[in-house]
C-alpha positions as a Markdown table, in Angstrom:
| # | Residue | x | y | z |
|---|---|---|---|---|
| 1 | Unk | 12.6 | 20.3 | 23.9 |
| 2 | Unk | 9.8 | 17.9 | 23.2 |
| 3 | Unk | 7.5 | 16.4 | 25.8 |
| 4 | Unk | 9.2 | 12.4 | 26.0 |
| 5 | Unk | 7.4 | 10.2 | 28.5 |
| 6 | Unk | 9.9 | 7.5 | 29.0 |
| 7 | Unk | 9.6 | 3.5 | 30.3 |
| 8 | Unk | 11.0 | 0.2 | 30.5 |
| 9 | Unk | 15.3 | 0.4 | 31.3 |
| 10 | Unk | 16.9 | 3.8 | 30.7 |
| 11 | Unk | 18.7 | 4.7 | 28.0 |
| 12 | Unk | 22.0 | 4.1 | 29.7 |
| 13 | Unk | 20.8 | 0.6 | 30.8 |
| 14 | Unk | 19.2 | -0.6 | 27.6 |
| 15 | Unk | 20.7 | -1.7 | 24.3 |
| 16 | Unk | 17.5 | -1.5 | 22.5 |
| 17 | Unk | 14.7 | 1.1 | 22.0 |
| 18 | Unk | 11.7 | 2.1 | 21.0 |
| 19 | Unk | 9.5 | 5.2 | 19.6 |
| 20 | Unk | 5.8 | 4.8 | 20.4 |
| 21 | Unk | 3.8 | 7.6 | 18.7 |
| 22 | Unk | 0.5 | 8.0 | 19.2 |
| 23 | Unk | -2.5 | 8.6 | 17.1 |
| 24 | Unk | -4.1 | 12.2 | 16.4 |
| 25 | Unk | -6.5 | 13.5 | 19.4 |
| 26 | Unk | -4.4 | 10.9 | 21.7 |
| 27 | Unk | -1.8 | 10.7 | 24.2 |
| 28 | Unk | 2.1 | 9.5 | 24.4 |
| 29 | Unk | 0.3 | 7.7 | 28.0 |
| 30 | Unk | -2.3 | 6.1 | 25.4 |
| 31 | Unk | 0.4 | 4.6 | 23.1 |
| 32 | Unk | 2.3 | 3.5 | 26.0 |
| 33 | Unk | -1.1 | 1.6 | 27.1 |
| 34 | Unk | 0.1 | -1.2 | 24.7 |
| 35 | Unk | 3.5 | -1.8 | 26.3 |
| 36 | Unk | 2.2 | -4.5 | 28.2 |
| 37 | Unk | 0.9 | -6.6 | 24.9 |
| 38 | Unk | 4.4 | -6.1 | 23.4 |
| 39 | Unk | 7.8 | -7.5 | 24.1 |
| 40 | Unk | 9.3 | -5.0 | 25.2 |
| 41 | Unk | 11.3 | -6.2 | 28.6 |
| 42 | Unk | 14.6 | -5.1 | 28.0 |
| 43 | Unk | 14.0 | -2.0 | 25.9 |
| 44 | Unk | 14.3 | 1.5 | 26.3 |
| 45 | Unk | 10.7 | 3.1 | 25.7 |
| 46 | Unk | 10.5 | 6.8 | 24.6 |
| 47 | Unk | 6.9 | 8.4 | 23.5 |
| 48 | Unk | 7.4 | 12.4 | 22.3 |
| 49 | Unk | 3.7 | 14.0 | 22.8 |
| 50 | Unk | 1.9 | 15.7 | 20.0 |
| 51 | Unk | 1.5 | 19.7 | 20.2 |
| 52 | Unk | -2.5 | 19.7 | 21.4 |
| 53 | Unk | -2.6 | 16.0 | 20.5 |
| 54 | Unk | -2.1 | 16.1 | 16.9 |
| 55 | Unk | 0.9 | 16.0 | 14.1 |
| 56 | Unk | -0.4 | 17.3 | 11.9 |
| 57 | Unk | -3.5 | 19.0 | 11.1 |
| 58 | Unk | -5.9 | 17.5 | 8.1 |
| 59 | Unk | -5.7 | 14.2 | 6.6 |
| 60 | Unk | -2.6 | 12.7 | 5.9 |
| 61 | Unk | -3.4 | 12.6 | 1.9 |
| 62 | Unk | -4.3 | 16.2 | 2.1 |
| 63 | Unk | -3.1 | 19.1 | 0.3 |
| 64 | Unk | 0.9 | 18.7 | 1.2 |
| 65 | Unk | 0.8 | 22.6 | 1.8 |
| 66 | Unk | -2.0 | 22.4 | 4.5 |
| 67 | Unk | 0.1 | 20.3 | 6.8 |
| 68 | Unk | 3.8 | 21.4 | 5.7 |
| 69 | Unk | 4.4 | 23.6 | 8.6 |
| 70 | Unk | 2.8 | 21.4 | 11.2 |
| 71 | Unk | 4.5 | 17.9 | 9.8 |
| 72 | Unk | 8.1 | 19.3 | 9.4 |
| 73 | Unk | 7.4 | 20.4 | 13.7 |
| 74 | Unk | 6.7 | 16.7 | 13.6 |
| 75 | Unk | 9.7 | 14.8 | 12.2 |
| 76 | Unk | 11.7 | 17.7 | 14.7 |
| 77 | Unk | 10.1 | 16.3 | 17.7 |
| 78 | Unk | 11.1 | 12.6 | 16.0 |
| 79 | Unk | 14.5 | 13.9 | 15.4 |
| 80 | Unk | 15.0 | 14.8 | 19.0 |
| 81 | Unk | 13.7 | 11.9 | 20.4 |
| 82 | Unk | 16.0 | 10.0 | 17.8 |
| 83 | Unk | 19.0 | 11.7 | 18.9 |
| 84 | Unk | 18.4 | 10.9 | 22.7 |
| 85 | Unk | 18.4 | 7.8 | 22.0 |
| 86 | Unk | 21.9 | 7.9 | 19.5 |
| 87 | Unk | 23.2 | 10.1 | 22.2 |
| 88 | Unk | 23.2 | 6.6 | 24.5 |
| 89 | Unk | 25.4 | 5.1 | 21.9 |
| 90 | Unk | 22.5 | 2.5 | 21.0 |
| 91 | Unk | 22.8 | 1.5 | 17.7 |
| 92 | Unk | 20.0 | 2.1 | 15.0 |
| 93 | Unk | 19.7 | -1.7 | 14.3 |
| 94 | Unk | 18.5 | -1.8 | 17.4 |
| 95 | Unk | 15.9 | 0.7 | 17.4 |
| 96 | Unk | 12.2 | 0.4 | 16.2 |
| 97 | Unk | 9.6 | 3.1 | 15.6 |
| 98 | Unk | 6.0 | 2.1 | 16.1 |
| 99 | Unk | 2.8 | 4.4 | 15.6 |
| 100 | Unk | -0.9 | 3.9 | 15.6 |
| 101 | Unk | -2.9 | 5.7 | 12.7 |
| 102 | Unk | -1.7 | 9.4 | 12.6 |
| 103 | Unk | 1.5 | 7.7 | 14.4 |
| 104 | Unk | 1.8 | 5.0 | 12.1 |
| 105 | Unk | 1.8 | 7.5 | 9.0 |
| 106 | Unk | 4.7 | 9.3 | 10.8 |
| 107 | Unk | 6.8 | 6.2 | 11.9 |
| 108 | Unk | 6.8 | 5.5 | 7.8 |
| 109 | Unk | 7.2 | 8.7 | 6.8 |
| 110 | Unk | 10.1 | 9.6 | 9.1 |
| 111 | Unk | 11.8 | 6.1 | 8.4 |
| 112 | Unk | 11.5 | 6.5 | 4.9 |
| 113 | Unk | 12.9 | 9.7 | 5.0 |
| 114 | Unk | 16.0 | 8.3 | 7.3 |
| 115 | Unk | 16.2 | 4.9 | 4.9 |
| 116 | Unk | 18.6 | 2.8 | 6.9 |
| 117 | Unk | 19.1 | -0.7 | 8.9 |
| 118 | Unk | 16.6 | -0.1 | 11.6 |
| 119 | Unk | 15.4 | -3.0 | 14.1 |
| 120 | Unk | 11.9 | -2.5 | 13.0 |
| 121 | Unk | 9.1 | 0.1 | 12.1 |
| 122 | Unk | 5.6 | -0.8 | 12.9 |
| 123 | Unk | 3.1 | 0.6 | 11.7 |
| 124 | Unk | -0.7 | -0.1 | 12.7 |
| 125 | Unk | -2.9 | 1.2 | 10.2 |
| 126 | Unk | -0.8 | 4.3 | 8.0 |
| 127 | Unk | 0.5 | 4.7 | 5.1 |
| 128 | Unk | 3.5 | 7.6 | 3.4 |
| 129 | Unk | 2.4 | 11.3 | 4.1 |
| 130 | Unk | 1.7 | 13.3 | 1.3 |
| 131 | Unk | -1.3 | 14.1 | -1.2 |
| 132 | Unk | 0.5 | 12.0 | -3.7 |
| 133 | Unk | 3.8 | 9.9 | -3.2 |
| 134 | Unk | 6.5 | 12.1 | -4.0 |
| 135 | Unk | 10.3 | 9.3 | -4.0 |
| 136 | Unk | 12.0 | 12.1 | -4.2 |
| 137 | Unk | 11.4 | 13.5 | -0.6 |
| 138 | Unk | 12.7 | 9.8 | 0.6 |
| 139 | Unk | 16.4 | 8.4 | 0.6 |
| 140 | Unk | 18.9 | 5.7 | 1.8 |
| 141 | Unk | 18.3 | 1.8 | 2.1 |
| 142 | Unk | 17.1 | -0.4 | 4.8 |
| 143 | Unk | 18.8 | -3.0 | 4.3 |
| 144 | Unk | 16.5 | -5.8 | 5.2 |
| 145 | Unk | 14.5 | -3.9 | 7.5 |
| 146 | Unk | 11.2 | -5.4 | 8.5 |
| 147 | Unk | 8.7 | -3.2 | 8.2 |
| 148 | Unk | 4.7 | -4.4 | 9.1 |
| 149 | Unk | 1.3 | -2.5 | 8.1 |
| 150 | Unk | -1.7 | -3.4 | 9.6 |
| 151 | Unk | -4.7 | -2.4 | 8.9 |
| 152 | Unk | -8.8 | -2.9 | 7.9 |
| 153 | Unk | -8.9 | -3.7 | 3.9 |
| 154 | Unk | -11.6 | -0.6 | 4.0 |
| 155 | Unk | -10.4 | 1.9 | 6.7 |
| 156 | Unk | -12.3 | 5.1 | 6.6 |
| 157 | Unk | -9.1 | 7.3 | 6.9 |
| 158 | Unk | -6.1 | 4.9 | 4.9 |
| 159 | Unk | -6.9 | 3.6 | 1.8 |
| 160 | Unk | -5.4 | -0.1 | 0.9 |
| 161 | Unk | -4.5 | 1.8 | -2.4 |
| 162 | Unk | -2.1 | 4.4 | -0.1 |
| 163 | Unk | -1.1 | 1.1 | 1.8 |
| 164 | Unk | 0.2 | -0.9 | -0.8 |
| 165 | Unk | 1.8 | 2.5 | -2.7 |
| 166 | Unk | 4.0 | 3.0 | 0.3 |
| 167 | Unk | 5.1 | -0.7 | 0.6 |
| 168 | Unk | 5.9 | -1.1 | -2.6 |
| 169 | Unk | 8.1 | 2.0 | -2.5 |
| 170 | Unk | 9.5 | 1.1 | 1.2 |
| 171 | Unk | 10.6 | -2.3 | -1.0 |
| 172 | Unk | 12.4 | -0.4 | -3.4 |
| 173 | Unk | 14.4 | 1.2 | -0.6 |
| 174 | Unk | 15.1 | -2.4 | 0.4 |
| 175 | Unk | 12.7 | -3.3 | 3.3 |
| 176 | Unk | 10.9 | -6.4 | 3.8 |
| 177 | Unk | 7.5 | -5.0 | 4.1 |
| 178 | Unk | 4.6 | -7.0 | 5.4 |
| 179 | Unk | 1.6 | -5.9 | 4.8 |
| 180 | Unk | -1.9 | -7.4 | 6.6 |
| 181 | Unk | -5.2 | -6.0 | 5.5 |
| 182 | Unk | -8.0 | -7.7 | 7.5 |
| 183 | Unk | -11.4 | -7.8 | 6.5 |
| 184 | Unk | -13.4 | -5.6 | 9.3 |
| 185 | Unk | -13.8 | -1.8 | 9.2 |
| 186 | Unk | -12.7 | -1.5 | 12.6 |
| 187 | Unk | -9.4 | 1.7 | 12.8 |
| 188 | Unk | -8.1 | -0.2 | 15.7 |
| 189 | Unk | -4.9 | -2.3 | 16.7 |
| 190 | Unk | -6.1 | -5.9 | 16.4 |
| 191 | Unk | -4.4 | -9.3 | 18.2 |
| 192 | Unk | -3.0 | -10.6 | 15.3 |
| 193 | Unk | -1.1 | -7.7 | 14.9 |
| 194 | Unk | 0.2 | -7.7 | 18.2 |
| 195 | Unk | 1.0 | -11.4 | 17.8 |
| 196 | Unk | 2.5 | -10.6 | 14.9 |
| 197 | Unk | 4.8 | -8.2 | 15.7 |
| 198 | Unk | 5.7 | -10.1 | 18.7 |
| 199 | Unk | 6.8 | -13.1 | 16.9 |
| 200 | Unk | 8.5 | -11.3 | 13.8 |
| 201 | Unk | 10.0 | -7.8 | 15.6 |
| 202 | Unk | 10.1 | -8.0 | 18.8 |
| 203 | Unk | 12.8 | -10.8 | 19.0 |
């Protein structure tokens, strides 16, 4: 079973939840470190912990056979934190998945590969896994979804190219992607993110 630090109501209390996944070389604990900043109050929180701190090994536009083995171990521990949460009878429009960098990638990747009406999938700075975009690994339709990227215009490890790839094929799978490229190199999580998130998601 995958290591799942949990916050905020219980599954049985809450009606909404949450999958915070951290970045690579990070923590579930340092993901959960943004729970204050977020509106979170009457959500379920669930973060699953990386295998030595990392999902997946090299970058996430590397060679797709390099990180096969590790990424599929990924989406498993996703799965399983997914199915907790179904278990609870909440229902998946009510359910967001959030990530930070390697996190964020993930989120995308494991949404897009489960295309349906979620709450919301966040996703600061990340983009689709893979060393190209491959629509046949992806399936379903969102239905509205909101989905938000956020990242610098010139981050060292997510291309705006990769960026605006994946939203354009999240909107063919019928998400309303927003996409925010600011104009800093900083591979951080910024306020107007948060803000945004807060005003658009999190409601």
């Amino acid at each position: 079973m995958p290591d799942i630090k949990k916050t905020g109501l219980s599954l049985t209390e809450a009606n909404k939840a949450i999958i915070m996944i951290h970045g690579r070389g990070a923590t579930a604990e340092s993901i959960l470190s943004l729970v204050p900043h977020l509106n979170l109050t009457d959500y379920a929180i669930l973060a699953p912990q990386a295998n030595r701190n990392s999902w997946y090994p090299f970058g996430f536009m590397a060679s797709d056979e390099g990180n096969k083995v590790a990424l599929e171990n990924s989406l498993q521990i996703l799965e399983e934190t997914w199915s907790k949460i179904k278990e609870a009878n909440i229902p998946t429009e009510n359910i967001i998945l959030l990530g930070f960098s390697q996190g964020a990638c993930l989120s995308l990747e494991f949404a897009a590969r489960h295309g349906q009406r979620f709450k919301g999938v966040v996703a600061f700075t990340g983009g689709l896994i893979g060393e190209k975009l491959r629509p046949e690994n992806y399936s379903g339709d969102f239905q509205g979804t909101p989905i938000f990227i956020g990242s610098s215009d010139r981050d060292f490890h997510v291309p705006a190219e990769r960026i605006d790839e994946s939203g354009k094929l999240l909107r063919k799978m019928g998400a309303e992607v927003t996409i925010k490229l600011f104009d800093d190199p900083d591979h951080t999580i910024r306020e107007e993110e948060i803000n945004w998130v807060n005003q658009n998601i999190f409601i």
